[in-house]
C-alpha positions in Angstrom: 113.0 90.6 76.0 110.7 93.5 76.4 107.4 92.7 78.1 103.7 94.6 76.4 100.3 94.9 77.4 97.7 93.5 75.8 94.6 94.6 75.3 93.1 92.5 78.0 94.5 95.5 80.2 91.9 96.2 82.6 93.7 99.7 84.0 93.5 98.7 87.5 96.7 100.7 88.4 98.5 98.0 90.4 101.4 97.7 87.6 102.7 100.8 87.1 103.5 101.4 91.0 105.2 98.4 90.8 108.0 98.9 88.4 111.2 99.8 89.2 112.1 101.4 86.4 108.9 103.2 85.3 108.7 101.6 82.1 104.9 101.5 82.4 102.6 104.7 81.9 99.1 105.3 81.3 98.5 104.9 77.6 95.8 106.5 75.0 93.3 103.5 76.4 95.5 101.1 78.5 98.8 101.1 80.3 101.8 100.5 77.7 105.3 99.3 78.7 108.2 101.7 77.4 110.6 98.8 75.8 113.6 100.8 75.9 113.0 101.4 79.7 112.0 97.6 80.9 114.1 95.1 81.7 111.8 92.2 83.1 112.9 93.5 86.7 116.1 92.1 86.0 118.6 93.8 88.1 115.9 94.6 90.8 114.1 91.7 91.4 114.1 88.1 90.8 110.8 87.7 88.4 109.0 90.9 86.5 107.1 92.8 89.3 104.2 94.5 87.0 103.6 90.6 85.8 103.3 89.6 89.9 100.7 91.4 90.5 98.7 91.8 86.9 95.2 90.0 88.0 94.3 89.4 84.1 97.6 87.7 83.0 97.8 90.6 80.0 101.4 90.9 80.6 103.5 88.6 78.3 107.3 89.0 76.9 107.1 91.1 73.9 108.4 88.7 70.7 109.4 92.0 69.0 111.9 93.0 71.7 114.0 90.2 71.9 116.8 90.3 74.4 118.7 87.5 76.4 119.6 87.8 80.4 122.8 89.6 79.5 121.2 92.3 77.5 119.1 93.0 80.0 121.4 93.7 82.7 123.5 95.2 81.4 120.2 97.9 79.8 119.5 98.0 83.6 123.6 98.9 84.6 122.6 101.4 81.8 119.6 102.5 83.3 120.8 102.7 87.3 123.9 105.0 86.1 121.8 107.4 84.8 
């Protein structure tokens, strides 16, 4: 499953360094999180980087990108060939 900003998003920059596969930019009025680019650090990292170090919480799994462990890996096997 995708993760999404909400718009609790303060834009205090410390995400977007943080993810390994630069799923997160700088939206229209907060940061966004591509979905076809994030895979909840899996591959990289044991837990989801961006969500580590969010100091508002605004970072939760996104219910309309649903995607088991699997999927994910193997989006991020997709991703690191590239």
């Amino acid at each position: 499953m995708a993760l999404y900003i909400t718009d609790e998003c303060i834009n205090c920059d410390v995400c977007e360094p943080e993810c390994p596969n630069g799923a997160i930019s700088q939206g229209d009025e907060i940061y966004i999180i591509d979905h076809e680019l994030c895979t909840e650090c899996v591959g990289h990292y044991d837990t989801s980087q961006c969500v580590d170090v969010c100091p508002v919480d605004c970072i939760p799994k996104d219910p309309n990108y649903v995607e088991t462990q699997e999927e994910l890996l193997e989006k991020y096997t997709i991703l690191v060939a590239e």
